[in-house]
GUVEX-161460 format. One record per atom (N, C-alpha, C, O): residue number from 1; residue in one letter; atom name; x negated, y, z. Coordinates in Angstrom, 3 decimals, decimal comma, m for minus. Atoms other than C-alpha are relative to their C-alpha. Last residue first. Layout:
[NUM "A" "CA" [X Y Z]]
...
END
This chain:
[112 "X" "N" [m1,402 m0,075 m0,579]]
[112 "X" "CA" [m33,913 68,735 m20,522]]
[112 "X" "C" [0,544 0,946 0,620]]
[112 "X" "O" [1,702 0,835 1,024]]
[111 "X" "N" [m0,773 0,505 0,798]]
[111 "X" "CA" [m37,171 69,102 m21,758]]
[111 "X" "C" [1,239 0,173 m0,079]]
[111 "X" "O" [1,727 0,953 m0,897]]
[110 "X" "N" [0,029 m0,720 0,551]]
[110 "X" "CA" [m38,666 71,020 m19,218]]
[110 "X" "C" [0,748 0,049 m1,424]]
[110 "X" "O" [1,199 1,011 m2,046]]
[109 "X" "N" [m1,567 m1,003 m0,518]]
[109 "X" "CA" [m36,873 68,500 m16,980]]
[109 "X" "C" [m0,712 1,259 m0,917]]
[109 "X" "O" [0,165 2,120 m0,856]]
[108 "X" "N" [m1,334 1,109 m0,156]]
[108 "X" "CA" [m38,901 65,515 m18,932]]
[108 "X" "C" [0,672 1,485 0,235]]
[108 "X" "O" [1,311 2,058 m0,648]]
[107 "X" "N" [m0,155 m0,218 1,003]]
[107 "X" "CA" [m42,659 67,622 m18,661]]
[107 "X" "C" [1,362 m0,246 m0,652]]
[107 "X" "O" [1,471 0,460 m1,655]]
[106 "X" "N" [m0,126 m1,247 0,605]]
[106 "X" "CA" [m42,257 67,615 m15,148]]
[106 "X" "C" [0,236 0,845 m1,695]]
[106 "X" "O" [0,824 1,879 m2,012]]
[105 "X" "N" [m1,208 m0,343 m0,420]]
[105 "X" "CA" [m41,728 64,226 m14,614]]
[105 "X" "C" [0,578 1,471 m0,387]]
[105 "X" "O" [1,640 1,856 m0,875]]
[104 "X" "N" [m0,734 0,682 0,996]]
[104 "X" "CA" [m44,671 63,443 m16,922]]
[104 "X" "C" [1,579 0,492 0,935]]
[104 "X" "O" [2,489 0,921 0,225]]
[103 "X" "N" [0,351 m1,075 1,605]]
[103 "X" "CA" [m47,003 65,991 m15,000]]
[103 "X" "C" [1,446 m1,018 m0,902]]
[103 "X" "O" [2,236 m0,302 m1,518]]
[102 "X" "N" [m0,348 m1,257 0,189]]
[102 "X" "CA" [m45,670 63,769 m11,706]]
[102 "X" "C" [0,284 1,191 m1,179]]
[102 "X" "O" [1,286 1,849 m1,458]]
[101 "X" "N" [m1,115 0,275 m0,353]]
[101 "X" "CA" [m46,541 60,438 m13,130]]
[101 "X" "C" [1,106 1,393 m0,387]]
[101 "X" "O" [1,821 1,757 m1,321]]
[100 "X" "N" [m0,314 0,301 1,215]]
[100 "X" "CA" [m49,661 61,420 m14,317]]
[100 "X" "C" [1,209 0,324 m0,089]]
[100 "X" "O" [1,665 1,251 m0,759]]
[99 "X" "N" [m0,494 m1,816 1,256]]
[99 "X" "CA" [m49,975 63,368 m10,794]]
[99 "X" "C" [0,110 m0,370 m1,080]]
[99 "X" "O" [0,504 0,649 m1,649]]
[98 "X" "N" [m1,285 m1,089 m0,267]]
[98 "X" "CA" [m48,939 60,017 m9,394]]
[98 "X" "C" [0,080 0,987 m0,418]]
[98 "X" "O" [1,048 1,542 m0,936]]
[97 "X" "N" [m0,862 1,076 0,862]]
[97 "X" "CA" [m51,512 57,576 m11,803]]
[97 "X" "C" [1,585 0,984 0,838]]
[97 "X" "O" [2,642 1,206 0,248]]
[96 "X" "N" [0,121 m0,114 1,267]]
[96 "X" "CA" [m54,319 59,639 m10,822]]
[96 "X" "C" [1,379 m0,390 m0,562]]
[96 "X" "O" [1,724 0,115 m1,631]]
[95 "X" "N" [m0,167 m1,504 m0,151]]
[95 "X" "CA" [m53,825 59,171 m6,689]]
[95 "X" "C" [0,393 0,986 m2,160]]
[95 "X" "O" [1,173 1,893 m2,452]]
[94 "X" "N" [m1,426 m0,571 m1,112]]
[94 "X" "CA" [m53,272 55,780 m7,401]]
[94 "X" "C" [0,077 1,245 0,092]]
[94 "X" "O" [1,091 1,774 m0,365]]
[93 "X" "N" [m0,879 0,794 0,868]]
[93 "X" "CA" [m56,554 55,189 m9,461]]
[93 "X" "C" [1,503 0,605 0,524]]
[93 "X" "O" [1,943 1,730 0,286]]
[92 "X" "N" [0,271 m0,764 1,226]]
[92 "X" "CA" [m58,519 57,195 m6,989]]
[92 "X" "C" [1,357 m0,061 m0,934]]
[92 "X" "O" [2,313 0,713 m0,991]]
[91 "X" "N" [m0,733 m1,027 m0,582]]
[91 "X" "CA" [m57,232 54,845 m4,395]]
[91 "X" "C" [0,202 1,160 m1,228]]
[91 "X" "O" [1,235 1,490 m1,811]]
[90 "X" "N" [m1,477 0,229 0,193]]
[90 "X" "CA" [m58,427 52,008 m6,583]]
[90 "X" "C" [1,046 1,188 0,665]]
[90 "X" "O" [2,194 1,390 0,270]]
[89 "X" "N" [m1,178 0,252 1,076]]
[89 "X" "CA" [m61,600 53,214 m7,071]]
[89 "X" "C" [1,324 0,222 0,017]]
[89 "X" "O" [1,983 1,169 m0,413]]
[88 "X" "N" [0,045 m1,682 0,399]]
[88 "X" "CA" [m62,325 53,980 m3,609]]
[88 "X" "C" [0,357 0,143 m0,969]]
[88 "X" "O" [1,389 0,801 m1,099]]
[87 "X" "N" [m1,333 m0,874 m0,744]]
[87 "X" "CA" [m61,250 50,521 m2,748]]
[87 "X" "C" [0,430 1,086 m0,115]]
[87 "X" "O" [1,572 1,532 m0,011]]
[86 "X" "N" [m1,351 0,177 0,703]]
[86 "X" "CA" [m63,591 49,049 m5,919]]
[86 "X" "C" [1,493 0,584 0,897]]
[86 "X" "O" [2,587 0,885 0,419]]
[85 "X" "N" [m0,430 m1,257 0,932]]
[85 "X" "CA" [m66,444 51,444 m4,504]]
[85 "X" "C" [1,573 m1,031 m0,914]]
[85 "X" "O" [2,450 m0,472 m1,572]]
[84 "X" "N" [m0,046 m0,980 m0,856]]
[84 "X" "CA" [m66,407 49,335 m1,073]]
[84 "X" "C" [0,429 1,244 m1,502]]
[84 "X" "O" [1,280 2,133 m1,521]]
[83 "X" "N" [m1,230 0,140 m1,263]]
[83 "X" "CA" [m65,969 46,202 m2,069]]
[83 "X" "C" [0,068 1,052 0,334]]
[83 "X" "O" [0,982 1,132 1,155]]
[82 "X" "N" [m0,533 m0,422 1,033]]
[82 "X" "CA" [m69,102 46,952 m4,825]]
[82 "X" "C" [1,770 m0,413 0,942]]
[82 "X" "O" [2,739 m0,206 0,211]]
[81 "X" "N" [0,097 m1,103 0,882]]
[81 "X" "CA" [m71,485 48,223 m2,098]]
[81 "X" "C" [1,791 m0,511 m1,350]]
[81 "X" "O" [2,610 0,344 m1,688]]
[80 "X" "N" [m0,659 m1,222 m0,837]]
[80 "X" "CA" [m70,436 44,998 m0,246]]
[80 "X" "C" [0,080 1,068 m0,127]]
[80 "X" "O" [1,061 1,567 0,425]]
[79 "X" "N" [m1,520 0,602 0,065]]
[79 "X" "CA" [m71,101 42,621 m2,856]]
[79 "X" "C" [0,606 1,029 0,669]]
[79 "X" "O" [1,555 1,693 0,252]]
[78 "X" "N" [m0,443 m1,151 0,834]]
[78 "X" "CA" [m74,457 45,190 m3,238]]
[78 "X" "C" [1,412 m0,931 m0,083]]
[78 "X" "O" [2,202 m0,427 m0,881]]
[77 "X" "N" [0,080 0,532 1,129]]
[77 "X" "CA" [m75,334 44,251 m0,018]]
[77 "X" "C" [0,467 0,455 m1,280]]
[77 "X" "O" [0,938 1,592 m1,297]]
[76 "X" "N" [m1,183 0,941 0,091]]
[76 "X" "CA" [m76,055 46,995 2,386]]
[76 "X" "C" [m0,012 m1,015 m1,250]]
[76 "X" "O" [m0,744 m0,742 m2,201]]
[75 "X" "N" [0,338 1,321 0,064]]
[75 "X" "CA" [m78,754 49,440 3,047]]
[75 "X" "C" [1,397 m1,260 0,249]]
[75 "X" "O" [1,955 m1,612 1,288]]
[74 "X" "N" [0,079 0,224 m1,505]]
[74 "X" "CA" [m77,460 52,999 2,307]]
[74 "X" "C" [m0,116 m1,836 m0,528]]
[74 "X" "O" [0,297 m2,456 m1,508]]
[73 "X" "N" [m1,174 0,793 m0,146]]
[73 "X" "CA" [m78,656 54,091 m1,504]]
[73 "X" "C" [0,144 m1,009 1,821]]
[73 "X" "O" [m0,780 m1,649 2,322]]
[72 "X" "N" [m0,825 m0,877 m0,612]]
[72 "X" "CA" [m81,788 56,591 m1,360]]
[72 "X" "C" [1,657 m0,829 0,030]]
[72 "X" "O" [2,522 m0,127 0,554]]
[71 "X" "N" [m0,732 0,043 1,443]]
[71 "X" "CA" [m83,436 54,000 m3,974]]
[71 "X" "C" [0,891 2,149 0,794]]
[71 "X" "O" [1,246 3,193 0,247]]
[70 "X" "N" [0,938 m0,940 0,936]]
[70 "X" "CA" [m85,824 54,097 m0,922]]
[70 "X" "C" [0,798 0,403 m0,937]]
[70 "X" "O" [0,583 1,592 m1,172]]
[69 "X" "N" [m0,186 m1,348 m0,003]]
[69 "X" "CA" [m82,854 52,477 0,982]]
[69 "X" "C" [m1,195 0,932 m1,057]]
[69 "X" "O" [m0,825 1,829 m1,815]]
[68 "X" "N" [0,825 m0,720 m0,663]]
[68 "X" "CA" [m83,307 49,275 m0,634]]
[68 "X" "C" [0,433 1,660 0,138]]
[68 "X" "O" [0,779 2,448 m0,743]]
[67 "X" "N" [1,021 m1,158 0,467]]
[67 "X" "CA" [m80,547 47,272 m1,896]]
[67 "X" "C" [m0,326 0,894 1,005]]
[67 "X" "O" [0,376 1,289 1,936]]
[66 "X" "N" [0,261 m0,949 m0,886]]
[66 "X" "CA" [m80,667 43,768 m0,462]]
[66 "X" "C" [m0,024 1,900 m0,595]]
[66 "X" "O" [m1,057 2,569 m0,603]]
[65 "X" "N" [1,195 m1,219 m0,390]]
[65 "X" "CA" [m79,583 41,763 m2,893]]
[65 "X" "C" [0,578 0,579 0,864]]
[65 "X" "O" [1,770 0,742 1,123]]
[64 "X" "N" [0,671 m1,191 m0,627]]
[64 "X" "CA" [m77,190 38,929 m3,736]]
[64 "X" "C" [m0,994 0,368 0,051]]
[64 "X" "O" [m1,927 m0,372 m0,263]]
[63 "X" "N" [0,063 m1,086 0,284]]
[63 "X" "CA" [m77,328 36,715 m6,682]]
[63 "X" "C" [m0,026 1,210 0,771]]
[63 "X" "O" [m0,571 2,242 0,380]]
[62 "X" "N" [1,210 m0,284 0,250]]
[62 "X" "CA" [m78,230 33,508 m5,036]]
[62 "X" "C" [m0,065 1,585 m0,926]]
[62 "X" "O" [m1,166 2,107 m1,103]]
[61 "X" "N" [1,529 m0,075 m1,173]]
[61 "X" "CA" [m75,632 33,521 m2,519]]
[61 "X" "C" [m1,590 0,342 m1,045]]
[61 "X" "O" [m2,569 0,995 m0,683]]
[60 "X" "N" [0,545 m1,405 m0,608]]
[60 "X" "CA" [m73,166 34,960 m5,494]]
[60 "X" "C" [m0,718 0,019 1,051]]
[60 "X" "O" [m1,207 1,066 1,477]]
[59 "X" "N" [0,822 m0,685 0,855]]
[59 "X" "CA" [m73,954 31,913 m7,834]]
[59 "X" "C" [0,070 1,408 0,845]]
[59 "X" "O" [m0,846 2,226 0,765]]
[58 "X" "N" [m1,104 m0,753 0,634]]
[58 "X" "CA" [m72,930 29,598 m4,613]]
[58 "X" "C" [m0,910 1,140 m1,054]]
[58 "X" "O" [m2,042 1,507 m0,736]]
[57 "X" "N" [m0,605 m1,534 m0,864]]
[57 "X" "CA" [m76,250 27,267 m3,855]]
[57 "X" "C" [1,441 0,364 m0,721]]
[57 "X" "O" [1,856 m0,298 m1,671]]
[56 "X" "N" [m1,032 0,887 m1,565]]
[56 "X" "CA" [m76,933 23,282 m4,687]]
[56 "X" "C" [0,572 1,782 0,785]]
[56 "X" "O" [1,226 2,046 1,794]]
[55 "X" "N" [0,503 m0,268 m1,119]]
[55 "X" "CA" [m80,291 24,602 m6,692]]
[55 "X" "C" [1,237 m0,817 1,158]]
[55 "X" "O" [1,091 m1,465 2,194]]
[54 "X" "N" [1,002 0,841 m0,546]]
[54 "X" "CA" [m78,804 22,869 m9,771]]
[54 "X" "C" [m1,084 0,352 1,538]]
[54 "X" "O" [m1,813 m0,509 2,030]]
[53 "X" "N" [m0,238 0,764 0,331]]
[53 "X" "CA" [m75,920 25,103 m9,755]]
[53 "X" "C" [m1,095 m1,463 0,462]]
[53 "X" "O" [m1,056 m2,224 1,429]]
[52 "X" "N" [m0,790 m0,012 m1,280]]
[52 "X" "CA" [m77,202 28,236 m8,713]]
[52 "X" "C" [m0,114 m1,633 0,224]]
[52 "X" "O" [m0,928 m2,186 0,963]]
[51 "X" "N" [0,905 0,187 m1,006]]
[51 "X" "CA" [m79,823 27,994 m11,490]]
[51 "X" "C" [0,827 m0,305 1,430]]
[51 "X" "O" [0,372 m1,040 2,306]]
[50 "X" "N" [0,507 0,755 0,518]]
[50 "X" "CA" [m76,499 27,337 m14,542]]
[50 "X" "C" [m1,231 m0,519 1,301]]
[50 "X" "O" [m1,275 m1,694 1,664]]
[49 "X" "N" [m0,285 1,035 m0,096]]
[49 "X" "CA" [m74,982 29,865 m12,691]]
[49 "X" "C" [m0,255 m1,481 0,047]]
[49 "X" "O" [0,053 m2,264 0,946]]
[48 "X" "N" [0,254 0,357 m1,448]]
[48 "X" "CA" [m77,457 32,293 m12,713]]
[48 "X" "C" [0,790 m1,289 0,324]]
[48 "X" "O" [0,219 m2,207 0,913]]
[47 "X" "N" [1,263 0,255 m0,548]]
[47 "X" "CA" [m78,272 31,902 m16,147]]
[47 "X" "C" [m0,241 m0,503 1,185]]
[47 "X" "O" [m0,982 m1,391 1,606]]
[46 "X" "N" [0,176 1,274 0,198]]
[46 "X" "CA" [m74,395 32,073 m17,315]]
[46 "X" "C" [m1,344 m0,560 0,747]]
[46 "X" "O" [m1,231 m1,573 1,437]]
[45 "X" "N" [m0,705 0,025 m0,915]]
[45 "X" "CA" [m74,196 35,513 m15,308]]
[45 "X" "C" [m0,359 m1,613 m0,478]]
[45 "X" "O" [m0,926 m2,326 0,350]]
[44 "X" "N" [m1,488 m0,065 0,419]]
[44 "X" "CA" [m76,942 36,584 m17,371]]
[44 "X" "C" [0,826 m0,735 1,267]]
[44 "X" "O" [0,214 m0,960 2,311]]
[43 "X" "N" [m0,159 0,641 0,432]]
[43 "X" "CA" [m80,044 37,840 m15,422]]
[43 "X" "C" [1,359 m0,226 m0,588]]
[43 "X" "O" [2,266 0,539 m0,258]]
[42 "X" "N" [m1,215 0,339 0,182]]
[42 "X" "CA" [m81,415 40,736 m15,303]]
[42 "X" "C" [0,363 m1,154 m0,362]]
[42 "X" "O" [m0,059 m1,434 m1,484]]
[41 "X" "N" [m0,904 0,098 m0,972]]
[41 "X" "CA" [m84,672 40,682 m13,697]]
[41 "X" "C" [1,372 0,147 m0,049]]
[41 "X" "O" [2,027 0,080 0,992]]
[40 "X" "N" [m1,376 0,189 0,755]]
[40 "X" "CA" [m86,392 38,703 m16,207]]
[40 "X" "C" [1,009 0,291 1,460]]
[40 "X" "O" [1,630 m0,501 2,169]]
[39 "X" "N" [m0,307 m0,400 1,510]]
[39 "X" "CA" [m90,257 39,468 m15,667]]
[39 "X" "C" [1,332 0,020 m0,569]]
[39 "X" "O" [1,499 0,523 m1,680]]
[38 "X" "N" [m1,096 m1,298 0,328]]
[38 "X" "CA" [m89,518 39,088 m11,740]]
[38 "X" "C" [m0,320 0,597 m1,353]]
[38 "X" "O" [0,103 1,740 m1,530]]
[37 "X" "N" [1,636 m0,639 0,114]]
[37 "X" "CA" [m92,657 36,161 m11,031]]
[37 "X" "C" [0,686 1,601 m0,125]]
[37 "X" "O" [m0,007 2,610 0,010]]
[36 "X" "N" [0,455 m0,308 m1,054]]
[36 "X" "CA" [m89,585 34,013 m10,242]]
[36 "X" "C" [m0,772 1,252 0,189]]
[36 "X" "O" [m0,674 1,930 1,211]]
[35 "X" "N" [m1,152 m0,514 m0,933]]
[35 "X" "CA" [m87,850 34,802 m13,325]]
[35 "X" "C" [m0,357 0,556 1,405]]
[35 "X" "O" [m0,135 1,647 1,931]]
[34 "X" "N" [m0,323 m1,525 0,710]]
[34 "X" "CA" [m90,957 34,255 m15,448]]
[34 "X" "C" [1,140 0,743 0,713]]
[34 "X" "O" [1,179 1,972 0,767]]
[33 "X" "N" [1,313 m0,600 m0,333]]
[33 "X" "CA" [m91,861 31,008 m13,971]]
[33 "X" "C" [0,453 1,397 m0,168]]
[33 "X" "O" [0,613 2,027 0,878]]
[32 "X" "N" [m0,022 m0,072 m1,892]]
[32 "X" "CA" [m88,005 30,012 m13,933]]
[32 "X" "C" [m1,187 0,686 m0,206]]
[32 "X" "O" [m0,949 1,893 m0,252]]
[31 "X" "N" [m0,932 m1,231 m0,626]]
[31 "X" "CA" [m88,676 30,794 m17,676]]
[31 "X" "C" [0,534 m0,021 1,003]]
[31 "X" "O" [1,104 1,045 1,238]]
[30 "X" "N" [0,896 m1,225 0,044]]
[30 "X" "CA" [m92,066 28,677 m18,021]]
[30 "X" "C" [1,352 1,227 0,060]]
[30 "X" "O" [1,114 2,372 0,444]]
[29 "X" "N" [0,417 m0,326 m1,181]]
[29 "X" "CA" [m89,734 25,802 m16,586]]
[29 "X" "C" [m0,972 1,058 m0,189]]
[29 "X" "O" [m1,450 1,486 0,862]]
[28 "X" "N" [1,332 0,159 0,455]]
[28 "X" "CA" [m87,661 25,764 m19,863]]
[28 "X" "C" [m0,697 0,538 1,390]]
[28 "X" "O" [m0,385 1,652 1,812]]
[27 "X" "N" [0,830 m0,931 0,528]]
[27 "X" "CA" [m84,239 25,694 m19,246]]
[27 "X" "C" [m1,069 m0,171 0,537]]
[27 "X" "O" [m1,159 m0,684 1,652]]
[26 "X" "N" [0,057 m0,545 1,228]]
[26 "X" "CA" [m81,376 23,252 m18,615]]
[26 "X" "C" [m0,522 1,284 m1,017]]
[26 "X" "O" [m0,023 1,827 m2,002]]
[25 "X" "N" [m1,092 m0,992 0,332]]
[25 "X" "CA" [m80,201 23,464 m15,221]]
[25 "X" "C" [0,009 0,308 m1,335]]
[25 "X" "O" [0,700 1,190 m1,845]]
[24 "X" "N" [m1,795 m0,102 m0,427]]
[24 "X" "CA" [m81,628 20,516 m13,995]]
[24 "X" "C" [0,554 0,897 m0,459]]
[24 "X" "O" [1,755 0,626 m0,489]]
[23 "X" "N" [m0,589 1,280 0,292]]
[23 "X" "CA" [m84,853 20,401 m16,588]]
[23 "X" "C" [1,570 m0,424 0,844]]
[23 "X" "O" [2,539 m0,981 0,330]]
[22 "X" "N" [m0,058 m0,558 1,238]]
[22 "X" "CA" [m85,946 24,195 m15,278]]
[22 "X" "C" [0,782 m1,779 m0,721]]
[22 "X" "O" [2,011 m1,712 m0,697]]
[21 "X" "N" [m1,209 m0,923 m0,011]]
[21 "X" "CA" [m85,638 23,045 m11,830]]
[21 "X" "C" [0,453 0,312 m1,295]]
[21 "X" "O" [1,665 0,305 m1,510]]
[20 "X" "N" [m0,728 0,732 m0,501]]
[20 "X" "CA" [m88,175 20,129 m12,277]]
[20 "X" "C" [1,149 1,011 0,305]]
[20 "X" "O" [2,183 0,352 0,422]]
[19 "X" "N" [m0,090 1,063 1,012]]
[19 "X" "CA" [m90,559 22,036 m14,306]]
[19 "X" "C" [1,589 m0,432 0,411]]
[19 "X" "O" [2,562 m0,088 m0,260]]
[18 "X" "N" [m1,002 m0,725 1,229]]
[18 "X" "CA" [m90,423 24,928 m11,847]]
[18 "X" "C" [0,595 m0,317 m0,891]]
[18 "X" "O" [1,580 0,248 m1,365]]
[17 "X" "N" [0,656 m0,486 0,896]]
[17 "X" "CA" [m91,073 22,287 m9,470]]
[17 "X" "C" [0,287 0,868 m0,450]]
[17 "X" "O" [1,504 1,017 m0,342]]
[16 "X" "N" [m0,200 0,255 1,666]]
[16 "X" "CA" [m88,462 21,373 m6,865]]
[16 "X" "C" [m1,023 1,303 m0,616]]
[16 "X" "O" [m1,033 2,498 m0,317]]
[15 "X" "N" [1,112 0,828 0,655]]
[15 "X" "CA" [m89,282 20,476 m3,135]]
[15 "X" "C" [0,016 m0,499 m1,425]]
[15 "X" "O" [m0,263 m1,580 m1,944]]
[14 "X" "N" [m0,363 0,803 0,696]]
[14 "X" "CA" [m85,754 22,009 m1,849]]
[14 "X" "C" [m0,667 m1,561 m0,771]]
[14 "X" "O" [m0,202 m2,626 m1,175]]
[13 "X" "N" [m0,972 0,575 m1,613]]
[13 "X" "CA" [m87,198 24,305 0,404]]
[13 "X" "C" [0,271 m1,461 m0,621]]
[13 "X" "O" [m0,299 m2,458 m0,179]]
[12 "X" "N" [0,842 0,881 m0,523]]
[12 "X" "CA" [m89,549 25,174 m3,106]]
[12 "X" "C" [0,374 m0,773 1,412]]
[12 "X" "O" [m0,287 m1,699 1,884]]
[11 "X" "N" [0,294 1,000 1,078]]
[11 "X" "CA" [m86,114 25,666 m5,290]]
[11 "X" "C" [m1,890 m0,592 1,207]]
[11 "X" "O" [m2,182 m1,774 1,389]]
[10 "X" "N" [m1,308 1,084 m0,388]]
[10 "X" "CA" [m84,517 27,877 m2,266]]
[10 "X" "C" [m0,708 m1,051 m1,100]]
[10 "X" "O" [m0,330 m2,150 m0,694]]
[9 "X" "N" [m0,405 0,959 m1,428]]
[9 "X" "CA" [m87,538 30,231 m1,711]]
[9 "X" "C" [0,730 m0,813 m0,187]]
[9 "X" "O" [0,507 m1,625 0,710]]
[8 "X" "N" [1,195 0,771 m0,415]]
[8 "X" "CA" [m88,439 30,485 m5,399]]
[8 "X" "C" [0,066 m0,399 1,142]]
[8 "X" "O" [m0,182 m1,573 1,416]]
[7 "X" "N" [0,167 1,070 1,868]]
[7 "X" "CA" [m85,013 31,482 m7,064]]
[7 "X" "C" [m1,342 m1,082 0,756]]
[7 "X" "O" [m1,369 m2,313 0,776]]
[6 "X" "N" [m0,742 0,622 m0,336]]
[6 "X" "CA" [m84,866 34,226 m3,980]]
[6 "X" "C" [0,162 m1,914 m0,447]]
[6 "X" "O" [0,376 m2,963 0,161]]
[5 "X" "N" [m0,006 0,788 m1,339]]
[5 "X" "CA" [m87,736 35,193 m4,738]]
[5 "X" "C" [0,898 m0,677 0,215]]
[5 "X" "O" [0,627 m1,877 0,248]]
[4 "X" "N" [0,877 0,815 0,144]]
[4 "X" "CA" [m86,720 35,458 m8,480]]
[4 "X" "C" [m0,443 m0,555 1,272]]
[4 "X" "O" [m0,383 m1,767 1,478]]
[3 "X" "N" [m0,643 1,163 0,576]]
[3 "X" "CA" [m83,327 37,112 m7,498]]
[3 "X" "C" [m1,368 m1,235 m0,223]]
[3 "X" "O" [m1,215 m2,386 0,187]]
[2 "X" "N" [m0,199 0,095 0,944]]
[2 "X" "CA" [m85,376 40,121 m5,284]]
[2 "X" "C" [0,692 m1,568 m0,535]]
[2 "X" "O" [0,465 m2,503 0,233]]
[1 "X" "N" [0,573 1,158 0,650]]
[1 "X" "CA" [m85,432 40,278 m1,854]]
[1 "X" "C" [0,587 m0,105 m1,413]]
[1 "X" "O" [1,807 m0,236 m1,507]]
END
């Protein structure tokens, strides 16, 4: 489900206009239109906030996704996609940061 659905299920549950959403959060209800409709699928982080906000949601309930396997990417959220490459990261990181380490130890007693 894309951010604009998303944007549109929780604002019509709610029984808010585009008008009437766009005036709580402080933007122009032809750009909810445009959000919903998925012309603006990046949004800024301020944007979402700002929609979160007057919807009554958290900015990362309304920013999750579903990504689609078609992409060939395994079906998971992408909070959870990015929990998953910041561990791998960080191992990485660690592993990088001992042979630095190492090479620097080594370089020291060549020295000495």
């Amino acid at each position: 489900m894309s951010i604009g659905e998303k944007i549109r299920g929780i604002r019509q549950k709610k029984g808010l206009t585009q008008e009437a959403l766009g005036l709580l959060c402080g933007l122009r209800g032809t750009y909810i239109n445009h959000i919903e409709k998925g012309r603006y699928k990046n949004l800024t982080v301020q944007t979402a906030q700002k929609i979160a906000l007057a919807l009554e949601v958290s900015p990362e309930e309304l920013m999750e996704t579903e990504i689609s396997d078609k992409a060939g990417l395994p079906d998971q959220s992408v909070t959870d996609m990015l929990k998953s490459f910041t561990a791998d990261f960080a191992g990485k990181l660690q592993k990088l940061e001992i042979a630095t380490y190492s090479l620097h130890l080594k370089l020291q007693k060549k020295k000495g």
